[in-house]
C-alpha positions in Angstrom: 115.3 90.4 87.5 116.3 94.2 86.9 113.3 96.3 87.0 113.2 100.0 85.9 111.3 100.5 89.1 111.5 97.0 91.6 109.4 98.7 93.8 106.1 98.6 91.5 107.2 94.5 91.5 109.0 93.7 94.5 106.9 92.5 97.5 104.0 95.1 96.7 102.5 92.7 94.2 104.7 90.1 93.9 104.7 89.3 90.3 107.9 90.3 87.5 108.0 92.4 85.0 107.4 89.7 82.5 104.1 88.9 83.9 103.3 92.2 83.8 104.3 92.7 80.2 102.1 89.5 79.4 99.1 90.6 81.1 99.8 94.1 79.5 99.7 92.8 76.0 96.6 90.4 76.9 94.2 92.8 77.4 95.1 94.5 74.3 97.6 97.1 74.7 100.9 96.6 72.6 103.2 96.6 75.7 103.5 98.6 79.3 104.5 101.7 77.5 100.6 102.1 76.1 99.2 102.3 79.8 98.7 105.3 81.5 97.7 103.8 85.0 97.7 100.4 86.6 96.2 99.0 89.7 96.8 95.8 90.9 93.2 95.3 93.2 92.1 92.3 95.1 94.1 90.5 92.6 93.1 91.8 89.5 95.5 94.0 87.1 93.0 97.2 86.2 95.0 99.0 83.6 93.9 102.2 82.1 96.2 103.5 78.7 96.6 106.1 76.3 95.2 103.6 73.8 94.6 100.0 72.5 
């Protein structure tokens, strides 16, 4: 899968871009453009966005 940065996906958390857009859009944001900051922590996404 192309990433715009493989980096962010690629061996540092191990999960695609599609997961990420699917958790994204789960905790209410309308995709990864509406988030402002992301952590991926002891296995839990923390997301912090412009808004929801």
């Amino acid at each position: 899968m192309r990433t715009t940065n493989p980096g962010i996906y690629s061996g540092v958390v191990d999960k695609s871009e599609a997961w990420l857009e699917r958790e994204v859009k789960a905790a209410g944001y309308n995709g990864i453009n509406d988030v402002f900051l992301g952590k991926y922590i002891d296995r839990q996404l923390r997301l912090n966005g412009y808004s929801k």
